[in-house]
Structure formats: structure tokens, C-alpha cells
SELUMZA-576241 format. One line per field, with one value per residue (C-alpha): x, y, z. Coordinates in steps of 0.001 Angstrom, whole numbers, always signed. Layout:
N
xx X/...
yy Y/...
zz Z/...
# end
This chain:
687
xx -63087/-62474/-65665/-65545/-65735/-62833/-60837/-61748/-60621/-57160/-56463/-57272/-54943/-52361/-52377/-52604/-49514/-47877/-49161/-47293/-43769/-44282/-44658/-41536/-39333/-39928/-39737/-36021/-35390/-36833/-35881/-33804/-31013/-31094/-28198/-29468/-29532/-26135/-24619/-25914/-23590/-20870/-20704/-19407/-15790/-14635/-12543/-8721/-8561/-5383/-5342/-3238/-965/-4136/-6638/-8346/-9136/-7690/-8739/-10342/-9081/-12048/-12987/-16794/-17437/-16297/-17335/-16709/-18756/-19091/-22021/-25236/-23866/-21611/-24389/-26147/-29570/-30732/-29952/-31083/-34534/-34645/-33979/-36953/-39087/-37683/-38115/-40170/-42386/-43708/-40392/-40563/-44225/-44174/-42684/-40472/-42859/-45366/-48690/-50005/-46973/-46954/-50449/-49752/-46838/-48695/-50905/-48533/-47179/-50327/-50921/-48028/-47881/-44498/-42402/-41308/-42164/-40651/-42993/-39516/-38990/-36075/-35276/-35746/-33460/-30713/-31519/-31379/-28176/-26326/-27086/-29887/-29441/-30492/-32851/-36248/-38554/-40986/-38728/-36454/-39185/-40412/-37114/-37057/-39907/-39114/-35648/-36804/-38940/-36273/-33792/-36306/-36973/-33097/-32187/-33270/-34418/-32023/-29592/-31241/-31314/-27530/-26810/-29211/-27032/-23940/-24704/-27184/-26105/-25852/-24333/-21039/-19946/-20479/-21908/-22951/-23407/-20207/-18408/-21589/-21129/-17335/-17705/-20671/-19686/-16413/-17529/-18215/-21714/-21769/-21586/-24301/-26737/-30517/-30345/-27161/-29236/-32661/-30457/-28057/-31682/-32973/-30303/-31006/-34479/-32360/-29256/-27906/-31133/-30650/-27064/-26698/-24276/-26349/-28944/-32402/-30854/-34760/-36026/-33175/-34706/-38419/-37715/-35793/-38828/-40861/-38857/-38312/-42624/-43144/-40851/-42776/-45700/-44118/-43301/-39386/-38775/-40418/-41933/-39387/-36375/-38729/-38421/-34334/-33344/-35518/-34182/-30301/-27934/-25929/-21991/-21761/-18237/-17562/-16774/-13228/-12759/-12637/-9148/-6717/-3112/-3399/+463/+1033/-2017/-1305/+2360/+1502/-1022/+1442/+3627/+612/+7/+2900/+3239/-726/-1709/-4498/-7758/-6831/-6550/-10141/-11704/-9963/-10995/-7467/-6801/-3550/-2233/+268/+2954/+1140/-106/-3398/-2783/+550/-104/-3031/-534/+2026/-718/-1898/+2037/+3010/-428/+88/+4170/+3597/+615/+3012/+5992/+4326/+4218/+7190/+9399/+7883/+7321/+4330/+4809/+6575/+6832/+7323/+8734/+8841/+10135/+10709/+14402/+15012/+12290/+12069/+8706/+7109/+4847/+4097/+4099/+2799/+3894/+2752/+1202/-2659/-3736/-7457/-6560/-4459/-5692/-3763/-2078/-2701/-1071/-611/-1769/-2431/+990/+3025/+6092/+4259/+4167/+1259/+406/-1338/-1029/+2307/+4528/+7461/+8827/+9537/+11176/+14518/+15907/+19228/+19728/+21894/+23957/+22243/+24319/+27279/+26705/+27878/+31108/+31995/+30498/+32918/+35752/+34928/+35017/+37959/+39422/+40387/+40334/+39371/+37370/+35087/+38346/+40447/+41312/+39776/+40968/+38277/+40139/+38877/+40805/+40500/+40155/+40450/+43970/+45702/+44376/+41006/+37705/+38286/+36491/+36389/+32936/+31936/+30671/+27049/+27977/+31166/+33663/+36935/+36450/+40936/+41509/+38693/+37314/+35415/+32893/+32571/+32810/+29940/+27275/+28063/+27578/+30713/+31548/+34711/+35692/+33447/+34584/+38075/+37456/+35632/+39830/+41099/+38455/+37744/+34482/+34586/+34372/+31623/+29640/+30161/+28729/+25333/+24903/+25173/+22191/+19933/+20603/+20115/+20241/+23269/+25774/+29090/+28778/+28947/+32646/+33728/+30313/+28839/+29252/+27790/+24199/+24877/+23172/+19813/+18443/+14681/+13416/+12250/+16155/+17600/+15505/+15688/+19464/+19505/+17602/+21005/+22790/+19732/+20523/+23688/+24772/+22169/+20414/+16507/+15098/+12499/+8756/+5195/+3004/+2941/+840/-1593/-4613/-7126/-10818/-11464/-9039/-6191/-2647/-471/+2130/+2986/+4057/+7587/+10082/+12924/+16460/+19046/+22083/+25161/+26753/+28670/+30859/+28828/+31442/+31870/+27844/+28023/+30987/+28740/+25162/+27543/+28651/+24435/+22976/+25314/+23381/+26275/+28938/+26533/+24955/+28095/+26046/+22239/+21855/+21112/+17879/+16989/+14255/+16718/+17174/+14780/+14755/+13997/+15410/+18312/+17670/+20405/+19693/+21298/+19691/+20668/+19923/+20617/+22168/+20189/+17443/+15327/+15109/+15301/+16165/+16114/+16526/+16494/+16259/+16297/+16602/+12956/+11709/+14154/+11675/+12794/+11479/+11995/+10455/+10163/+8254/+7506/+9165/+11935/+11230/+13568/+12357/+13140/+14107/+17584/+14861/+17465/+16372/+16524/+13666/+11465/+12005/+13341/+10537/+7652/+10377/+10153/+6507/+6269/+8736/+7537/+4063/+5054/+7342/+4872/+4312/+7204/+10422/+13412/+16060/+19769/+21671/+23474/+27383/+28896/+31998/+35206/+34007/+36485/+36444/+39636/+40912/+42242/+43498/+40907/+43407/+45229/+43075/+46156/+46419/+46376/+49588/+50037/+50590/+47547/+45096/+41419/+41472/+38268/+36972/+35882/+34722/+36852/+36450/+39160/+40654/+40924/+42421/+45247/+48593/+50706/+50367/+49802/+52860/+55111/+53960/+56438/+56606/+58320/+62015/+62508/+60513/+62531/+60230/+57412/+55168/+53059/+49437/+47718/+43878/+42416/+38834/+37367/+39156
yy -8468/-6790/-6574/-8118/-4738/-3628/-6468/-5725/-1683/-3236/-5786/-3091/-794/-3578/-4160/-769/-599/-3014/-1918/+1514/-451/-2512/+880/+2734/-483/-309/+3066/+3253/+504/+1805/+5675/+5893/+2951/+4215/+6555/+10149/+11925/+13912/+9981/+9117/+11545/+9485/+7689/+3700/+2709/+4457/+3174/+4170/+5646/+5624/+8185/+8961/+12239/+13823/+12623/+9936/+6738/+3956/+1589/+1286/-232/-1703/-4508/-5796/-2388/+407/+3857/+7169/+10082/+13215/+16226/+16453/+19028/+16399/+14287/+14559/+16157/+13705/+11072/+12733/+13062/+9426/+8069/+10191/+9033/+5185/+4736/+7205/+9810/+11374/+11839/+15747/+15249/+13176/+13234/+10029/+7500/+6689/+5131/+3994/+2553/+533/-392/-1626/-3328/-4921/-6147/-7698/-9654/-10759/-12394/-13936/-15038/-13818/-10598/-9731/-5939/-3361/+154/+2120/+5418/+6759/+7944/+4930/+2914/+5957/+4004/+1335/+1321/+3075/+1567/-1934/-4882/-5874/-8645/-8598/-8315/-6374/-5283/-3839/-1929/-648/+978/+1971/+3846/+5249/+6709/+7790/+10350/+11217/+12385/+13987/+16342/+16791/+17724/+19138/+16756/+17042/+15981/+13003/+12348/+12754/+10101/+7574/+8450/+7649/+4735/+2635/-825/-679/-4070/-4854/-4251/-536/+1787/+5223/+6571/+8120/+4479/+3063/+5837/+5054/+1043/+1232/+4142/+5061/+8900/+10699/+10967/+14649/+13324/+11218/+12352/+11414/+7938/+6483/+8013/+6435/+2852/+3370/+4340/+1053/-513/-355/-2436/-5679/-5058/-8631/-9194/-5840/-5907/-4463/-7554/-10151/-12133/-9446/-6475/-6567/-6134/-3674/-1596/-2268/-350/+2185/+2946/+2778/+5227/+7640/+7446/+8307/+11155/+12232/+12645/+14595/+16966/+16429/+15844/+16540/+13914/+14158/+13376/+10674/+8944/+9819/+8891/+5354/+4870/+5814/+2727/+3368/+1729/-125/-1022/-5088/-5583/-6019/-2996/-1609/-1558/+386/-23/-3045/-4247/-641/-140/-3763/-2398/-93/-1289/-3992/-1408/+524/-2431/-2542/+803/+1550/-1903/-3509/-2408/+868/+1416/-653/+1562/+5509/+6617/+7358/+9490/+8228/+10377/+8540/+9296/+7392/+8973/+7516/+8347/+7343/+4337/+3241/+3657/+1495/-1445/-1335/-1188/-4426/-6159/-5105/-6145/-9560/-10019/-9332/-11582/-14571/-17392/-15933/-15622/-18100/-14720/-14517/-11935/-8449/-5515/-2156/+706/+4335/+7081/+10540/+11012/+14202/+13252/+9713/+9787/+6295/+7319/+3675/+515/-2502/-5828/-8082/-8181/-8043/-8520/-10140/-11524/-14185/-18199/-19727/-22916/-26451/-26248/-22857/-21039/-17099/-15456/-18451/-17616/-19633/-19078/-17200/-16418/-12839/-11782/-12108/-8358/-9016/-5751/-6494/-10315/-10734/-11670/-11556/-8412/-8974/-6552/-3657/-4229/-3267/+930/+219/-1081/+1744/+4609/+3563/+3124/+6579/+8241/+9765/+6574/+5006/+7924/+5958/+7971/+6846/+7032/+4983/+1362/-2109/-5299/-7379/-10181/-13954/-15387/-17047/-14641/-17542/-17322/-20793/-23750/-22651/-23250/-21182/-18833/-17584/-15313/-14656/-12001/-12200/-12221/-14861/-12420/-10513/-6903/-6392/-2887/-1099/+2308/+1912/+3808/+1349/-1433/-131/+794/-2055/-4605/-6262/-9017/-9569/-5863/-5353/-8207/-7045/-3515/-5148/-6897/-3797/-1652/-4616/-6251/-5050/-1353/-2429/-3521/-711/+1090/-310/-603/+3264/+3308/+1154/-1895/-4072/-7529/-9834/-9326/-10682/-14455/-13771/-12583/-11420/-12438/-9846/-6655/-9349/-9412/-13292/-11284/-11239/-7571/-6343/-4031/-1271/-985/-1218/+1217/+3814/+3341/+4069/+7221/+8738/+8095/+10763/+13269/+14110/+11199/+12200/+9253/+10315/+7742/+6114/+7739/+6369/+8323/+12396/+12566/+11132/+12932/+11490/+11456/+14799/+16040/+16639/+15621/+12915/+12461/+15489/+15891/+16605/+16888/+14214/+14959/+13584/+12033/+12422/+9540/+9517/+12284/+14310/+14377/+10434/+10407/+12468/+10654/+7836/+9662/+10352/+6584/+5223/+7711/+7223/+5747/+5627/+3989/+1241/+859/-1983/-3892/-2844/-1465/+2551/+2365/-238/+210/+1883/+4826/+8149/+10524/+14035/+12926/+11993/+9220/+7003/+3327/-143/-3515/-6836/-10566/-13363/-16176/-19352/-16118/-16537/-12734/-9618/-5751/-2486/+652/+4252/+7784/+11336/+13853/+13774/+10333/+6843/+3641/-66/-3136/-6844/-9342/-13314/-16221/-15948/-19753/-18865/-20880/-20320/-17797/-18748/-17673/-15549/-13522/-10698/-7265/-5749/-7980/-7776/-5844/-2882/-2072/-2064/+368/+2669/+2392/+3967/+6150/+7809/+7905/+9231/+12208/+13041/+16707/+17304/+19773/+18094/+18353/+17064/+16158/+18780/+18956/+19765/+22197/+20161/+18477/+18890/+17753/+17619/+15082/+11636/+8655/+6259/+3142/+4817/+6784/+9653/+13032/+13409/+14449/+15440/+11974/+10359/+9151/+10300/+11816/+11895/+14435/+12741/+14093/+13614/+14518/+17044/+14884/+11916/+14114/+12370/+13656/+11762/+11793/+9067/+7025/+7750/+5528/+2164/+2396/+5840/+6404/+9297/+11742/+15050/+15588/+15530/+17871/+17029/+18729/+19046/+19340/+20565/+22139/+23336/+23713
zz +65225/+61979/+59753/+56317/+54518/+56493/+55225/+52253/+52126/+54058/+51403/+48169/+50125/+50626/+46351/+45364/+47940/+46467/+42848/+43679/+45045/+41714/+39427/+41641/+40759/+36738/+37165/+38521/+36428/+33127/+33728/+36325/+35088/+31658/+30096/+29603/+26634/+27022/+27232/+23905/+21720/+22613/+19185/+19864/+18829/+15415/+12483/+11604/+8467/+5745/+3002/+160/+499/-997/+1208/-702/+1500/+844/+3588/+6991/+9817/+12239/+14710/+14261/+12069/+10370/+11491/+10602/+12394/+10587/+10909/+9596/+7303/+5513/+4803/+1432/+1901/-553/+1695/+4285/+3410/+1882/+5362/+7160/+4129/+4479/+7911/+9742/+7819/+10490/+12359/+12312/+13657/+16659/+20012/+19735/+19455/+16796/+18307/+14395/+13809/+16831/+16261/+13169/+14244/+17137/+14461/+11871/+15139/+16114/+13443/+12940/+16268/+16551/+16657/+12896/+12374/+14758/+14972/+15397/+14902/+14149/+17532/+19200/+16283/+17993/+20813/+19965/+17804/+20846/+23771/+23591/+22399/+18997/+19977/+19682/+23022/+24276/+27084/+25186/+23481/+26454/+26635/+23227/+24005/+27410/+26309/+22939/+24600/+27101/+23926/+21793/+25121/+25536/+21344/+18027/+15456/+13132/+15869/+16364/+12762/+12711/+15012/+13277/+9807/+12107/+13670/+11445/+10528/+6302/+5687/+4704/+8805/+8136/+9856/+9625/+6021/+5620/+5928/+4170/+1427/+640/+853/-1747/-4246/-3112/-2133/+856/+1701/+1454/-2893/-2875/-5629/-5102/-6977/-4630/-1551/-1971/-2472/+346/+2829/+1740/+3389/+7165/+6732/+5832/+4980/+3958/+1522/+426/-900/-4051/-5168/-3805/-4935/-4520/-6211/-7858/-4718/-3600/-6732/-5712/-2097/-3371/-5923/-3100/-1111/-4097/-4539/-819/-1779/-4746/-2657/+140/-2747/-1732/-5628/-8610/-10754/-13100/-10883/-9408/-12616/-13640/-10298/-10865/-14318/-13475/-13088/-9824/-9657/-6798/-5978/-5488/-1842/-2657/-4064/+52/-169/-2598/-2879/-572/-512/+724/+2903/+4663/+5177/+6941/+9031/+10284/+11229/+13017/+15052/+16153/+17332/+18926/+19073/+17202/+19215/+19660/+15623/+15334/+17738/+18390/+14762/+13926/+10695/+9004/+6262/+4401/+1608/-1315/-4436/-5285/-9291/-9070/-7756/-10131/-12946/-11581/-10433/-14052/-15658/-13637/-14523/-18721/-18208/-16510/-19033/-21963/-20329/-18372/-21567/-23469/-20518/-17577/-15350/-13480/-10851/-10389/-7898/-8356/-5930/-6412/-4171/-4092/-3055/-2027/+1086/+1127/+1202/-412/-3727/-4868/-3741/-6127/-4051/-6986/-10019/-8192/-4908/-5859/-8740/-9204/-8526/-5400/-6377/-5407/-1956/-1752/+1419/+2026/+2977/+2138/-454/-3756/-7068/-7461/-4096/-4297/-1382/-1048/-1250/-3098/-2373/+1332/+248/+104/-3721/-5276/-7103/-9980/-11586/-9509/-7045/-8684/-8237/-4562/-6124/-8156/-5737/-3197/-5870/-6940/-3259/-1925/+27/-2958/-5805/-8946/-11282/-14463/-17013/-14498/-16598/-14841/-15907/-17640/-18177/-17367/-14541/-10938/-8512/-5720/-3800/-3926/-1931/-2040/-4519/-7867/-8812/-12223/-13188/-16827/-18565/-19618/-23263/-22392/-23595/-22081/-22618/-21804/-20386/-20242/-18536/-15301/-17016/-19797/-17300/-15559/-17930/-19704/-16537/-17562/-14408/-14736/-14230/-11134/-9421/-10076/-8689/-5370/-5201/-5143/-2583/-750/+344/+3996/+2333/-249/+2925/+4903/+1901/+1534/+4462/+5097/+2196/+4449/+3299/+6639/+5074/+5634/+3548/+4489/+3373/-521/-1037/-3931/-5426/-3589/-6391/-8669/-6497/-4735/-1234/-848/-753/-705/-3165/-1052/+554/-2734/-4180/-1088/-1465/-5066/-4042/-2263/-5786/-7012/-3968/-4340/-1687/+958/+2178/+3133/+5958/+4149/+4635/+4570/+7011/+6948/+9709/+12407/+13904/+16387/+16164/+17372/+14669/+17249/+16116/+17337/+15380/+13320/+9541/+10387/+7598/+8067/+8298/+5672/+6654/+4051/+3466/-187/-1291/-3916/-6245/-6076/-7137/-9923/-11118/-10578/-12050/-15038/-15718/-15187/-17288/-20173/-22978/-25774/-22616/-22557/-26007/-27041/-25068/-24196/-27699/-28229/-27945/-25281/-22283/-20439/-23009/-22859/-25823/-23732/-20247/-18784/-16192/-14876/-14344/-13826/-14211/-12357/-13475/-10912/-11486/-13882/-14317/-10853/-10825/-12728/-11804/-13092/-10666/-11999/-10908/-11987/-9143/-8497/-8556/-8172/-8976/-8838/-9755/-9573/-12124/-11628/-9305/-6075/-5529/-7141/-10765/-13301/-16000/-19303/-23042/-21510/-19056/-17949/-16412/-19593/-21407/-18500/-15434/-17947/-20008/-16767/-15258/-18480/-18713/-14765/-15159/-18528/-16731/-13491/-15097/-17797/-17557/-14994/-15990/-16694/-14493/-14578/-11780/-10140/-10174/-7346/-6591/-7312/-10557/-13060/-16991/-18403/-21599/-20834/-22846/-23476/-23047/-20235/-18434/-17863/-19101/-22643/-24821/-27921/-29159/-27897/-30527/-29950/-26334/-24589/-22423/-19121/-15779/-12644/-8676/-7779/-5696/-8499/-11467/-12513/-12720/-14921/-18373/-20853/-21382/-24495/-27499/-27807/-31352/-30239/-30269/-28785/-26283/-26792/-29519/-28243/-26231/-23076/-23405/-20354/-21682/-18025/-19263/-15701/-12815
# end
């Protein structure tokens, strides 16, 4: 029989047994289950960038939150210091945990008979923010603590200090103070100066009471006085910049202000999506360099807001989008889908992404609208190629009439000042947008070879149910197709693939898709464009109806353009180009409401047009389109369009494609009665 003190020595053996099994089990669980150190560099999911061509963000693409990792180097000192001095002042001190801060912690919660005060440090918020759960308990704390000491034995410090500033939560779903830095001040954190840096490390503590456009940006300023006294007394900053920094009035950006150029930047992202897939952009930190210019594109989103300002009572026009390109790459410079994103008041009924009035979100430079008059260029350019051989100084009836065979509807179009121009040039016909005339010289090149024309500029939208009322802009078109088309008209007849990303690199920097210059495809005869430059950039051809001096005209430039009205005024055109930049863009209502007071492309898509264009080329050479071998310039009649003779009144020297020279001579005059008298001149300038 056992004695009782034996019983007792077998039953303090038995629990300290069992106390040892107990301690083994939280120690695999706490140490040995946990990720080690090396594990914890491995930042969680990062945001897709897109840039400008210059590198300036313009918006991030993320899931729950926007991240974007960068070194310790490209953090602002300033803000680097603020954070040790906001949330753990003893951080270069201890070994990953602070006791007295726990102590005090434990304390606070005591009282409170509940957990409201954390005693992290900033190692353990690394912790934390990588790899625990948010929620307060004391088991998680215990793991906190346990882990914290395992990464402060496996790096330096300042590591550890670089993956806090990369993966703290600073409110607006950013984190890491590179995001944090470009969603509050628009710089990278790198810029920060002290004043931005002691605000942005208040953040962290609270960062939805904190928010500089919420409702305690008093108490936003108390903590970061607080933060720039601790500071003071570290002897981090001089008393001095202690009180600038307190007294200086940071610009926070409103939260909408996340996204520039956001008819492009949304663009593009749809087309993104559809190439990676969604998640992947939200969380493989993609780096998307795209074709936009930032400064370009800030001029034309302020042009379109001061044009449709100017316009909207006089005319009824409350929208307008503007598209600029450069043409001898393709590449997309500007994009403004309507006159502003944030801005304008939905409608009663109207519903994000629906096609209403005044929805802003909707881009009006991928809809489909009826172009007018603009259309007409693919007319003439494939009248003027070598098929068909008509030239500028070849004569067009402009004559009313119904161009309907017999048996079927009439149709009879009308000029937009109700006149018959009689024989006129194709060169007056065209600058001059005279209907009549175009739709006569679709008759005689036929709609089937129209077609075929835009449609080897990129125009992809149906085209073959408008007839002859086709040259006069009856098919839809959208104004980023009409305007890349316009740009082969600037290139010598070389159509660029339209561009909007240069380039693609992962996080790591590596490069998936590479900035690879696209190949042109030539698709119009050069000489048939310049014939065609020629006839759009003639201000005196079409001052007998636009006026000399009208939106279209430029004093120290020659730029070719063409407006385009549809029919009862639901939209208005202008597209124009010199050899280094085509723009376009469309005035009207997203519904399609009539504009009123005789709202043509000239009175209000014109002038926006020659607002961008004047601020886009500022500064830039000027440069005239370049003819092409086999452009000759020899005299013609006006009336006829032949080779001058000696008898013909007031010959004109006009421009012709080799191939479209005429050869016969202007007929004898009928008041004549006899020929033998008279000499033929042939007036061939150039050959």
C-alpha cells in the first residue's frame, strides 16, 4: 500500500507532467505553427498602376486595398521618423516588445473592463498587418509578441520599419505610405516634407476619425502637434520647424481626385480586364505605362468644361468629347469622354452608365453618333485615288435634284445654306461642305468603294444601310475611329493602329509586354492625300461659306480640318490635323436632344477644337504636309477644270496627282467663231 506522501510526489509529478505536455503544445502551436521571419517579406497582394507616357499616376487598380511597395530609401525621412515617434519611441531600443507599454496598456483595459488600447510596437503591428487577424484578443497578442521577437532576431531595424511603412492601414483602403502618399497629396512619399509626414503618421492610430476631409480634422491637427512635440524633444527637429511645420496648411486632395483622366483610365482598364482578368490586376502590382499626356490632357478637360460652359444656354449643349492623337504612331495623347466625370448632377431617372443627358460617366468618345459633314473626306479621298482619277480642279455638279432612280422614295438633299452652287470645283465643293456635290460624287465612285474606304481607316461600325446618305454622315461612327482615321489623311495615307499602353512591367520591375513600336499599314495613295490635305486646309476655298476668319482658320499654321452637323442638329463635328497631332471632337446631348439656335460644328464643336489645338501646338515648329513624288501643279480652267489656253479667263494654278493631270484642254469659247486663231497653252509648272 502506497503511503500518502508517495501519492502525493506521484500526483505533483503527474501535473508537472502534464504542465510540461501543456507548455510543448502552446509551444508548437505559438512558435512552431507560426511563419518565420524570411515568410514575412512577402508583401500581401499589390495594386496595378496606370501612368501617363511620363510616369505620373493616374489611377490604381486594387481589390480591398491599394498597395504599392517601394524601399526604405524612397520613403521621406521625415516620415520616417514621425512614425517611430507616433507609434513606438523606443523602437530602436527594445527587442520587439515593450513591457511599459504593455503595462500601461494592461492598465487602460483594466479599467475599462475591456480591450481598447493595444501596447504594440511597431514590429508586432508588421505582424500583425502581415499575417494575424485584426481583432482584438489576447491570443492574438500572445502571438504578436512571440513572432515579434522571432523577426527582430532575423533583420535590421530599419527593415522592419520598412515593412510597417508598406503595409500599415492609412484609410482611404490604402496601404503602405507610398499609396497613402499619392491618395492624400498626390506625391510619392520620397516628397513628403515634414508637415505632410507628421499628418500622414497620425493616420494608422484611427484612420477613419482621422481623415483629413472628415469631420475631426481638429483633432487630426491635435495628434500631429503631438507627434511633431515628441519630435522636438527627441531633438529630430529644431524648435523652429516644430512650429512652421504646425502652422503650414497641408493640401489634401478630395478623395475623388484618385483618379485623373478617368474616361481614359476606365478605358483602359476595361480593356485590361479583359486581357489579365480582374484579380490578377487588383493583386500582381502591375505597372501600366500608357500613351496619355498628363498636361495635355488637363488642357483639353478644362477646354471642353470652358466650351460647354460658354454653349450650354445659348445653344441647348450640355456635353462634349474631345480626342487627340499623334498620327505618325497612333499613340492616344487625350481622351476627354465628357465634359466632367465628377461633376455633373444625374437626372431624375438617370442611372450610372446609362446613355442620359447628363450622365457623367458616360464616354462619348467610344458612342456611336452621326458625323455630319466629316464624313465627306472619305468621299473625295477615294475620288481623288487612282481608281477613279478625279483631282481637286475636276467640276461636280451641285445642282438640286432626285438622286432616287424611278419607282423608288426620292431623294433630293439640300445644301446647308438652301442654295445650288452649278458647276463647281471638287475643291470648292469640299471645303465648302456643299451636299449636293458630295452626294453626287458618292454616284459616280459608288458607295461600295466609299465603304471599303473607311473601313480600311478603322472604321468598324456598320455602314452599308445609309446609301447615298452615307458621304453626308447618316452612319453612326465613334469619335475615337473617326479621329484615328483622320490621322492617315495627316500621314501621308498610312493608317497607325491606334495606341494606348507603351508598356507593361510586373512587380519586380520585369517586363511583360514591351514598348514595341507599331507597324503602319498604307492604305491611301499619298498623292490622293495631299490632293486631299490641299482641299481641307484651304482657308480662302472655303471662306464663301465659313467666313475667312472662322474657328477653323489659324494665322501661323496650316492645319486642315472638316466639320460635320447631323441632321435637325443632334450632333456637331470638327476633326483636324497637322502632321503631328489630328484631334476630333463631337458636341451635343448624350440622349440625343436637339441643340438649338442653328448649333452646327462650326459654332460649337469648332471653336473647343481651336482652343486644344492652339494649346497643344504652342511652342511646337510648324510643319506642312509633305508632297509626295508625282505631285504636279500646272494651270486649269476654273469652270472646266482642263488645261488652260490662251483664251481662258483667269486660269488657276491647281495641284494634281500624276496620274489625274488632265489632258485635254479647255473647250474653245462659244461666243468663238473660229479656232485657227487661237493658240493652245499648256501651263504645266512641275513635272
Amino acid at each position: 500500500m502506497k503511503s500518502p506522501k508517495r501519492k502525493l510526489f506521484l500526483k505533483i509529478i503527474a501535473a508537472v507532467a502534464g504542465l510540461a505536455a501543456a507548455l510543448a503544445v502552446f509551444a508548437y502551436y505559438f512558435l512552431f505553427s507560426l511563419p518565420s521571419a524570411e515568410e514575412i517579406k512577402n508583401i500581401p497582394p499589390v495594386s496595378t498602376k496606370i501612368l501617363d507616357r511620363n510616369g505620373n499616376l493616374l489611377y490604381e487598380i486594387y481589390g480591398e486595398s491599394k498597395r504599392t511597395p517601394v524601399s526604405l530609401n524612397e520613403i521621406s525621412p521625415w516620415l520616417q521618423m514621425a512614425t517611430v515617434a507616433a507609434e513606438d519611441k523606443n523602437f530602436y531600443s527594445h527587442g520587439g516588445i515593450s513591457l511599459p507599454a504593455i503595462a500601461r496598456a494592461a492598465w487602460v483595459n483594466y479599467r475599462s473592463d475591456a480591450i481598447i488600447q493595444g501596447g504594440s510596437t511597431i514590429t508586432q503591428q508588421v505582424v500583425k498587418n502581415i499575417f494575424l487577424s485584426r481583432k482584438k484578443s489576447f491570443s492574438r497578442k500572445i502571438k504578436e509578441a512571440v513572432l515579434a521577437q522571432r523577426l527582430e532576431g532575423k533583420l535590421p531595424k530599419n527593415d522592419i520599419l520598412g515593412l510597417y511603412l508598406n503595409t500599415v492601414p492609412y484609410g482611404r483602403n490604402t496601404y503602405g505610405a507610398e499609396a497613402a502618399s499619392q491618395s492624400y497629396f498626390g506625391k510619392a512619399a520620397k516628397d513628403l516634407n515634414l508637415a505632410e509626414s507628421t499628418y500622414l503618421a497620425a493616420l494608422p492610430q484611427a484612420p477613419s476619425y482621422y481623415s483629413p476631409t472628415g469631420a475631426n480634422l481638429e483633432a487630426l491637427k491635435q495628434r500631429q502637434q503631438y507627434i511633431l512635440s515628441v519630435l522636438a524633444q527627441q531633438k529630430k527637429i529644431t524648435p523652429q520647424q516644430e512650429r512652421q511645420a504646425a502652422s503650414e496648411q497641408a493640401a489634401f486632395l478630395p478623395l475623388r481626385n484618385n483618379i485623373k483622366a478617368p474616361y481614359f483610365v476606365k478605358w483602359v482598364e476595361q480593356s485590361l480586364i479583359r486581357q489579365y482578368g480582374e484579380k490578377t490586376l487588383e493583386e500582381q502590382g502591375f505597372t501600366v505605362y500608357t500613351t496619355l499626356d498628363e498636361n495635355l490632357q488637363q488642357e483639353a478637360e478644362q477646354i471642353v468644361k470652358d466650351g460647354i460652359k460658354a454653349y450650354a444656354k445659348k445653344y441647348n449643349v450640355h456635353n462634349a468629347s474631345l480626342v487627340a492623337i499623334d498620327p505618325q504612331t497612333g499613340e492616344v495623347l487625350a481622351m476627354v469622354g465628357g465634359e466632367g466625370y465628377f461633376d455633373s448632377p444625374y437626372p431624375a431617372g438617370c442611372q450610372p452608365g446609362i446613355n442620359c443627358q447628363f450622365d457623367p460617366m458616360f464616354n462619348t468618345a467610344l458612342a456611336l453618333r452621326q458625323p455630319g459633314s466629316s464624313f465627306k473626306p472619305y468621299t473625295y479621298i477615294t475620288a481623288f485615288s487612282p481608281e477613279f482619277k478625279f483631282a481637286p480642279a475636276s467640276i461636280v455638279m451641285d445642282i438640286k435634284k432626285n438622286f432616287s432612280p424611278p419607282g423608288i422614295k426620292p431623294y433630293i438633299p439640300n445644301n446647308f445654306d438652301g442654295s445650288s452652287h452649278g458647276a463647281v470645283s471638287m475643291r470648292k465643293a469640299l471645303a465648302g461642305s456643299l451636299n449636293i456635290a458630295a452626294v453626287q460624287t458618292l454616284s459616280l465612285v459608288g458607295t461600295a468603294n466609299v465603304i471599303a474606304t473607311a473601313q480600311s481607316l478603322g472604321i468598324t461600325s456598320p455602314l452599308t444601310q445609309c446609301g447615298l446618305s452615307l458621304t453626308l454622315g447618316a452612319c453612326e461612327v465613334t469619335l475615337l475611329e473617326h479621329t484615328a482615321a483622320y490621322g492617315a489623311f495627316a500621314n501621308q495615307g498610312v493608317k497607325m493602329p491606334t495606341t494606348y499602353i507603351l508598356k507593361i512591367t510586373d512587380k519586380a520591375g520585369n517586363v511583360i509586354k514591351p514598348n514595341v513600336r507599331e507597324t503602319g499599314k498604307r492604305v491611301l495613295d499619298p498623292r490622293a492625300v495631299y490632293e486631299l490635305d490641299s482641299v481641307l486646309s484651304d482657308n480662302q476655298a472655303r471662306s464663301f461659306i465659313f467666313g475667312s476668319r472662322s474657328p477653323l482658320y489659324f494665322k501661323d499654321r496650316i492645319v486642315a480640318a472638316k466639320t460635320g452637323t447631323s441632321q435637325d442638329f443632334k450632333d456637331a463635328w470638327t476633326i483636324g490635323f497637322t502632321p503631328q497631332l489630328v484631334a476630333g471632337v463631337w458636341a451635343g446631348n448624350n440622349d440625343g436632344s436637339l441643340m438649338k439656335g442653328m448649333a452646327d460644328g462650326v459654332m460649337v464643336a469648332a471653336p473647343i477644337w481651336h482652343n486644344f489645338m492652339e494649346a497643344a501646338l504652342k511652342g511646337q515648329p510648324t510643319v506642312s504636309f509633305a508632297k509626295p513624288e508625282g505631285i504636279e501643279e500646272v494651270y486649269v480652267s476654273a469652270s472646266s477644270g482642263k488645261l488652260a489656253a490662251s483664251y481662258t479667263e483667269n486660269p488657276v494654278k491647281e495641284i494634281f496627282a500624276d496620274y489625274a493631270v488632265p489632258v485635254a484642254y479647255d473647250p474653245l469659247p462659244a461666243t468663238s467663231t473660229s479656232s485657227s486663231t487661237l493658240t493652245l497653252l499648256n501651263l504645266r509648272l512641275s513635272p
